[in-house]
PyMOL Python script that loads the backbone (N, CA, C, O; Angstrom):
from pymol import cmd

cmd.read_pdbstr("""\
ATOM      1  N   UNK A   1       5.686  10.918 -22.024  1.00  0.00           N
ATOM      2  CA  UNK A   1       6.974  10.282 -21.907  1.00  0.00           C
ATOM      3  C   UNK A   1       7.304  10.121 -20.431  1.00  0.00           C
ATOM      4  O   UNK A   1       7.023  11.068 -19.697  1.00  0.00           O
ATOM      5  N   UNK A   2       7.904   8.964 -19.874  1.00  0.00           N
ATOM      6  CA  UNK A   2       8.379   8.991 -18.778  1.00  0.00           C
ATOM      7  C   UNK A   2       9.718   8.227 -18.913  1.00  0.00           C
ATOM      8  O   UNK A   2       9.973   7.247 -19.613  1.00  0.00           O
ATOM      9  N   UNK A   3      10.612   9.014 -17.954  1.00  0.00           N
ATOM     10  CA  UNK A   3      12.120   8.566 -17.999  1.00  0.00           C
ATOM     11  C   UNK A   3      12.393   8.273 -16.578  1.00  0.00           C
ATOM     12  O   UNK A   3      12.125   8.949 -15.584  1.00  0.00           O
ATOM     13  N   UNK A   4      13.007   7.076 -16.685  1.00  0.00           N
ATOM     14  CA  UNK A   4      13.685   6.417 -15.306  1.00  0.00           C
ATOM     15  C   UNK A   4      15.029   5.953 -15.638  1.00  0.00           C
ATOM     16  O   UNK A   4      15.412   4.963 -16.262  1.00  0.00           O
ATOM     17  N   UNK A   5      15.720   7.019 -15.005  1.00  0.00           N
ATOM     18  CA  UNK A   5      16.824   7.012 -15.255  1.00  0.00           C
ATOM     19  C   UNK A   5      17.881   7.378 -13.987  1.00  0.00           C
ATOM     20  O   UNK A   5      17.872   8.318 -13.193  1.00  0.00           O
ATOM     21  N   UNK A   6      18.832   6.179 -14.149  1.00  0.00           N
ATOM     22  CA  UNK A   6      20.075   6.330 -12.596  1.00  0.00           C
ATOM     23  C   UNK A   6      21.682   6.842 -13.605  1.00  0.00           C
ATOM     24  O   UNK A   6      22.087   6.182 -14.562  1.00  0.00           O
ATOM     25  N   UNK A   7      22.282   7.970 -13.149  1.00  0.00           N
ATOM     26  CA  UNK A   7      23.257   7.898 -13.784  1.00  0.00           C
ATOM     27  C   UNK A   7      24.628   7.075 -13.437  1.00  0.00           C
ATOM     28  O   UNK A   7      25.227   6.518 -14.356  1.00  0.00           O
ATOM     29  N   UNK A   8      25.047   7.017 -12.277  1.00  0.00           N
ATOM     30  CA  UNK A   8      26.357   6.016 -11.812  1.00  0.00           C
ATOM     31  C   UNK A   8      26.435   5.411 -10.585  1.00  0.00           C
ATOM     32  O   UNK A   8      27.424   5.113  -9.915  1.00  0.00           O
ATOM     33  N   UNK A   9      24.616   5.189 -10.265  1.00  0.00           N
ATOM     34  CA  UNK A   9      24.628   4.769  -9.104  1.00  0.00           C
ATOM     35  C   UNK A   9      25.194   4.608  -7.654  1.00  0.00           C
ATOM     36  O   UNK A   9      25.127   3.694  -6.832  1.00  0.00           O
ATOM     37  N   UNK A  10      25.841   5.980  -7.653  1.00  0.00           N
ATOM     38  CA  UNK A  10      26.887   6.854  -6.682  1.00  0.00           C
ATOM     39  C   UNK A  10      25.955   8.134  -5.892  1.00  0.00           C
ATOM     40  O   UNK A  10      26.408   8.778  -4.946  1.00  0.00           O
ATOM     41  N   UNK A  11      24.727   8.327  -6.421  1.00  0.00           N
ATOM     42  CA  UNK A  11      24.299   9.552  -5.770  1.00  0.00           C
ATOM     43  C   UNK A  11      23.104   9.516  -4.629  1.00  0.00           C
ATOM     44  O   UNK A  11      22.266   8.652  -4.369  1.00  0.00           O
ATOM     45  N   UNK A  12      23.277  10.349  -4.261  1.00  0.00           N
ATOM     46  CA  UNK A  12      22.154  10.253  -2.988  1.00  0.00           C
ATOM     47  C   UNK A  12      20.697  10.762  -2.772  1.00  0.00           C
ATOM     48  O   UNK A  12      20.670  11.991  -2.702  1.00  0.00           O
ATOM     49  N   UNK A  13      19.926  10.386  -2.693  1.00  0.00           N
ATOM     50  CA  UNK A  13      18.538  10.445  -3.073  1.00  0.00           C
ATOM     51  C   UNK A  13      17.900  11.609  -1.640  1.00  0.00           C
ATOM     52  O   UNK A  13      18.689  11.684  -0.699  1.00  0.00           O
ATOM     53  N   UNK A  14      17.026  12.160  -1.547  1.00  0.00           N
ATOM     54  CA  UNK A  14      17.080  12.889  -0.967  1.00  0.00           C
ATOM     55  C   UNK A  14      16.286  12.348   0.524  1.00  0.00           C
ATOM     56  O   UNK A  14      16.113  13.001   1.553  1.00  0.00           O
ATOM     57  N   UNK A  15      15.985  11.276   0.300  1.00  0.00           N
ATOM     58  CA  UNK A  15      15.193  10.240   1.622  1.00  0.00           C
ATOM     59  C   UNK A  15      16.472   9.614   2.031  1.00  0.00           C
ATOM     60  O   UNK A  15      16.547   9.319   3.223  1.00  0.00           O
ATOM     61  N   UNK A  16      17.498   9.352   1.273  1.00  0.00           N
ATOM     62  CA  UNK A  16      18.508   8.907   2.372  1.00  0.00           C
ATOM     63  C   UNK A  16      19.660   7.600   1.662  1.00  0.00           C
ATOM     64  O   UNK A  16      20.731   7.130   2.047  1.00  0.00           O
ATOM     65  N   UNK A  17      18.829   7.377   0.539  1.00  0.00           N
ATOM     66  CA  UNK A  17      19.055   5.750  -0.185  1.00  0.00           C
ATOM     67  C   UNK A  17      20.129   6.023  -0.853  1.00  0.00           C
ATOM     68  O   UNK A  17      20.207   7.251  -0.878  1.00  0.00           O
ATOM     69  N   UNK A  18      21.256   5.428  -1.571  1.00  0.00           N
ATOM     70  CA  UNK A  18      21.842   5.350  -2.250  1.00  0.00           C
ATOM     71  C   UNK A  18      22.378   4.706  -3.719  1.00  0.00           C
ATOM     72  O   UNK A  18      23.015   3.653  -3.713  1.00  0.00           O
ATOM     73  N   UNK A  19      22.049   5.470  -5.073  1.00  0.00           N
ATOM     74  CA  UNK A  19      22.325   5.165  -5.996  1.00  0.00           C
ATOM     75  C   UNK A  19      20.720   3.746  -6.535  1.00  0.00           C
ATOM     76  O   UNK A  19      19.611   4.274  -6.452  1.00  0.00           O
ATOM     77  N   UNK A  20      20.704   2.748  -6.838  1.00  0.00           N
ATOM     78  CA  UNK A  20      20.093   1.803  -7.364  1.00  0.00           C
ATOM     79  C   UNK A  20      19.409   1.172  -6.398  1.00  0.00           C
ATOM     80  O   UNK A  20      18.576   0.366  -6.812  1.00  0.00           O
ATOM     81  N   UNK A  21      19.488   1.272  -5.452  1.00  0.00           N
ATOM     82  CA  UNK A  21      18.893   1.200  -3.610  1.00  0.00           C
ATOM     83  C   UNK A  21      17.710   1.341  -3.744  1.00  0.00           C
ATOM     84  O   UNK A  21      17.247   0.202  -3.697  1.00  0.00           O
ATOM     85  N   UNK A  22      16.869   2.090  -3.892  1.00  0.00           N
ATOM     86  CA  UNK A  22      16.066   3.000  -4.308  1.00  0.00           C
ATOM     87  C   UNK A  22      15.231   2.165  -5.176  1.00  0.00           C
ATOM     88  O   UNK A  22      14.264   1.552  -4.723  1.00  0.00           O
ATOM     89  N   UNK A  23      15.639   2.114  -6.652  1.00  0.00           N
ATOM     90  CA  UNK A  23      14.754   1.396  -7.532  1.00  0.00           C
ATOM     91  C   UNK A  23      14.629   0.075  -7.311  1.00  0.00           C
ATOM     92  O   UNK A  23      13.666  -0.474  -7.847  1.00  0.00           O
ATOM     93  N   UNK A  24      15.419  -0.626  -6.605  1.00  0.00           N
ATOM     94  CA  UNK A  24      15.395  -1.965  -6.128  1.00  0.00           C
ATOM     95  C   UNK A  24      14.358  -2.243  -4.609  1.00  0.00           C
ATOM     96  O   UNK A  24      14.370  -3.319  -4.011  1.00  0.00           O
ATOM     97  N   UNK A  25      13.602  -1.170  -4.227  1.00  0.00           N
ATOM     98  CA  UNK A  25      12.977  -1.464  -3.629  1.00  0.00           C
ATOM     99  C   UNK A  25      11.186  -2.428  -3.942  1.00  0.00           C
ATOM    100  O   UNK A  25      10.367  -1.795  -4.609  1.00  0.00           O
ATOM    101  N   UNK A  26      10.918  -3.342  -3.614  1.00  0.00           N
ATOM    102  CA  UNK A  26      10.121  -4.229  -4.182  1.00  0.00           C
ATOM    103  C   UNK A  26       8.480  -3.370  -4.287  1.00  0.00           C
ATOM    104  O   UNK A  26       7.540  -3.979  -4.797  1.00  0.00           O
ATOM    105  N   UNK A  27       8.295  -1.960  -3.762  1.00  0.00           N
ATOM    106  CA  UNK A  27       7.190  -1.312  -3.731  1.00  0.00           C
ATOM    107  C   UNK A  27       7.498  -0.196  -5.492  1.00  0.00           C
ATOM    108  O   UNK A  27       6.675   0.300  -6.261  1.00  0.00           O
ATOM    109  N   UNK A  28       8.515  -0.195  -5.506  1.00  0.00           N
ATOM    110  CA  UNK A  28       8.969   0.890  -6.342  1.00  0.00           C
ATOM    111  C   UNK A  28       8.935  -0.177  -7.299  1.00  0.00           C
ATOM    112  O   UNK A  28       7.866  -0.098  -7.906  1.00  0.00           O
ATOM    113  N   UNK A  29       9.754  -1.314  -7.779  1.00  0.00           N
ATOM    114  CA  UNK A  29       9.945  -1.894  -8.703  1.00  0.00           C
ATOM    115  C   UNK A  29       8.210  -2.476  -9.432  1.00  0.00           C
ATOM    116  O   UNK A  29       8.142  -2.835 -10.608  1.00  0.00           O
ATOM    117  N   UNK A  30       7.040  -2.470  -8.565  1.00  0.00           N
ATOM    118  CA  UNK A  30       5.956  -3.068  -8.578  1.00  0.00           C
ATOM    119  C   UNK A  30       5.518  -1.760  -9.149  1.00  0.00           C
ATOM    120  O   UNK A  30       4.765  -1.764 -10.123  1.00  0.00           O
ATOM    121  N   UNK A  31       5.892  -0.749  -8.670  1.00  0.00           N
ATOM    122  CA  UNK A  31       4.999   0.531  -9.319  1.00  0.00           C
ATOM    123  C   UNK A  31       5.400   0.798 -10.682  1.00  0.00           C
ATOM    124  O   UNK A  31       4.532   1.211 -11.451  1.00  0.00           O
ATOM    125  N   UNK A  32       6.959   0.572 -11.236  1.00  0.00           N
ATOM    126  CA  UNK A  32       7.102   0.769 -12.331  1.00  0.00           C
ATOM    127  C   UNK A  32       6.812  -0.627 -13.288  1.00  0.00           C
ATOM    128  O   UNK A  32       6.639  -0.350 -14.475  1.00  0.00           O
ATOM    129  N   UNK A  33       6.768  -1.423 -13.103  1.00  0.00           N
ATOM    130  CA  UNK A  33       5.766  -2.710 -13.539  1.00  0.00           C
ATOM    131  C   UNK A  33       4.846  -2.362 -13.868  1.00  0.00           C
ATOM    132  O   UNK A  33       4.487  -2.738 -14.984  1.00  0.00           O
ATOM    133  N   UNK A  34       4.033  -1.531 -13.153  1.00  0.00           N
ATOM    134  CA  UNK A  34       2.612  -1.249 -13.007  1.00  0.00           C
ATOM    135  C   UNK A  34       2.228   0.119 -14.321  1.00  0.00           C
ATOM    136  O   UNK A  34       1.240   0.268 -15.041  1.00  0.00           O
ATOM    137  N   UNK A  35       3.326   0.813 -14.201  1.00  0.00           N
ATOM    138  CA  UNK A  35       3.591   1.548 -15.136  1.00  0.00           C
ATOM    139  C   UNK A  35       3.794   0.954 -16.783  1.00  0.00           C
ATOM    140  O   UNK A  35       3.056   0.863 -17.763  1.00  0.00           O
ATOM    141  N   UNK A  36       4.631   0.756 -16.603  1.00  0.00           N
ATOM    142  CA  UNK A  36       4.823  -0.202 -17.969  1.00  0.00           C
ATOM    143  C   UNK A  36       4.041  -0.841 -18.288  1.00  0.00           C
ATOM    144  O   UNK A  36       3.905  -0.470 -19.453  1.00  0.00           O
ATOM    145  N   UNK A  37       2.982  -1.997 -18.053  1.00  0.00           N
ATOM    146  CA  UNK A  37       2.183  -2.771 -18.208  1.00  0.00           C
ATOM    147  C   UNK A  37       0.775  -1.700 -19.133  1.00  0.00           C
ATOM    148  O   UNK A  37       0.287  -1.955 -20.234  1.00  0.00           O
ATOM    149  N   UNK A  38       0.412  -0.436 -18.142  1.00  0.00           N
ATOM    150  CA  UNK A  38      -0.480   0.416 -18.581  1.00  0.00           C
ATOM    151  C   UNK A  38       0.031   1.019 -19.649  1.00  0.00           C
ATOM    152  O   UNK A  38      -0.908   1.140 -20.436  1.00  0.00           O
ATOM    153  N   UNK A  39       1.209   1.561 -20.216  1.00  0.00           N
ATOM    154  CA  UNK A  39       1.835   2.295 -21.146  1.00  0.00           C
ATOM    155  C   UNK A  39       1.827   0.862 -22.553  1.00  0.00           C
ATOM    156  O   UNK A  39       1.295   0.852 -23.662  1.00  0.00           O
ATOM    157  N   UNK A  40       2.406   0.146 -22.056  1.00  0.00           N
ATOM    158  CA  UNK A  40       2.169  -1.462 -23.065  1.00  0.00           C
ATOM    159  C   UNK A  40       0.983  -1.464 -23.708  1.00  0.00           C
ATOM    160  O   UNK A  40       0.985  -1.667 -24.922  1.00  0.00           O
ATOM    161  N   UNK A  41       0.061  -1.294 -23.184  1.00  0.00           N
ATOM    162  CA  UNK A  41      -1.546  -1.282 -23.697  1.00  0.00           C
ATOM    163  C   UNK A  41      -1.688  -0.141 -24.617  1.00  0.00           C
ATOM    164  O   UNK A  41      -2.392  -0.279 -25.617  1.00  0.00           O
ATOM    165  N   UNK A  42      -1.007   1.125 -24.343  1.00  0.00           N
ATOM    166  CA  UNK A  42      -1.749   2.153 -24.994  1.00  0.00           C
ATOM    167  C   UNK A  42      -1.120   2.232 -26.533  1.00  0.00           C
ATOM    168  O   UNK A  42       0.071   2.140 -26.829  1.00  0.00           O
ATOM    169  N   UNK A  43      -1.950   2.376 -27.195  1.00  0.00           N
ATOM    170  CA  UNK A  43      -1.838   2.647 -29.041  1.00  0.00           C
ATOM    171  C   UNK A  43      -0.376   3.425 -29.128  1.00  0.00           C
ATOM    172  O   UNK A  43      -0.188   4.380 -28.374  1.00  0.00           O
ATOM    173  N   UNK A  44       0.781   2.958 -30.168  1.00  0.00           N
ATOM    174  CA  UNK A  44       1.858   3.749 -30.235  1.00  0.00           C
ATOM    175  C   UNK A  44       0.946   4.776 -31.259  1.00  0.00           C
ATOM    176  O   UNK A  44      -0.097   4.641 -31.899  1.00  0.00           O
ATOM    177  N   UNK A  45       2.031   5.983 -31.028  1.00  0.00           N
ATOM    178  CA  UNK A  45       1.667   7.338 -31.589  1.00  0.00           C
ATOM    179  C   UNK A  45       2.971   7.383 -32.448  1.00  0.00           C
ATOM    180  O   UNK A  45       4.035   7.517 -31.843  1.00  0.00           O
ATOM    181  N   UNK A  46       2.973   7.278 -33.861  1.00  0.00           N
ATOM    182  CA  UNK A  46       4.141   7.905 -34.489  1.00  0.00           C
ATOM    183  C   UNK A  46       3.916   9.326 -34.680  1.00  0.00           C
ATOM    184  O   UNK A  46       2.886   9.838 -35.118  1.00  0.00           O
ATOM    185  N   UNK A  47       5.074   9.967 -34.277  1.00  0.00           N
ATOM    186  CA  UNK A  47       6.361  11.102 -33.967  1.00  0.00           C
ATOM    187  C   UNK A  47       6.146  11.416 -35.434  1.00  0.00           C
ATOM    188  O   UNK A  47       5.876  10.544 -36.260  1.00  0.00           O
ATOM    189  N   UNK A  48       6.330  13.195 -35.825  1.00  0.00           N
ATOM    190  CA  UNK A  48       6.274  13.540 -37.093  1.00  0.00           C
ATOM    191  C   UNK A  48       7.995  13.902 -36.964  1.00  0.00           C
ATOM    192  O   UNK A  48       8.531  14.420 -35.985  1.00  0.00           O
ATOM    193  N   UNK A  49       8.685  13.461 -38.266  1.00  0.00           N
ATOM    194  CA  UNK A  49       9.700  14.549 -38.470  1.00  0.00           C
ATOM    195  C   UNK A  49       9.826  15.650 -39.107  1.00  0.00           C
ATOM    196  O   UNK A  49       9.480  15.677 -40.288  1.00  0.00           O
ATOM    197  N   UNK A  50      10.293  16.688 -38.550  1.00  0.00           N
ATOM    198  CA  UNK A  50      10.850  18.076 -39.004  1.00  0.00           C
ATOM    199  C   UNK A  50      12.273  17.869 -39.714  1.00  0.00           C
ATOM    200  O   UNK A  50      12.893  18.838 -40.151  1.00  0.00           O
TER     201      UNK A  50
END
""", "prot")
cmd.dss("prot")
cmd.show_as("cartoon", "prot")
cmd.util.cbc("prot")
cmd.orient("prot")
């Protein structure tokens, strides 16, 4: 599982950026592209319920 997640785009990142700053950078946005694209490919796994 991977989670990318901003909560109110008010907080401060620890390099300096602020809030959505950050994910809007065009190296970052290409990496999670890059992410997704590889996760897209892979076979879904259904989840058992308890």
């Amino acid at each position: 599982m991977f989670l990318n997640w901003e909560y109110d785009g008010t907080e401060r990142w620890a390099h300096g950026s602020i809030g959505s700053t950050w994910f809007d950078r065009p190296d970052v946005e290409a990496a999670l592209a890059e992410v997704g694209d590889i996760v897209s490919r892979r076979p879904h796994v259904k989840l058992a319920r308890r």
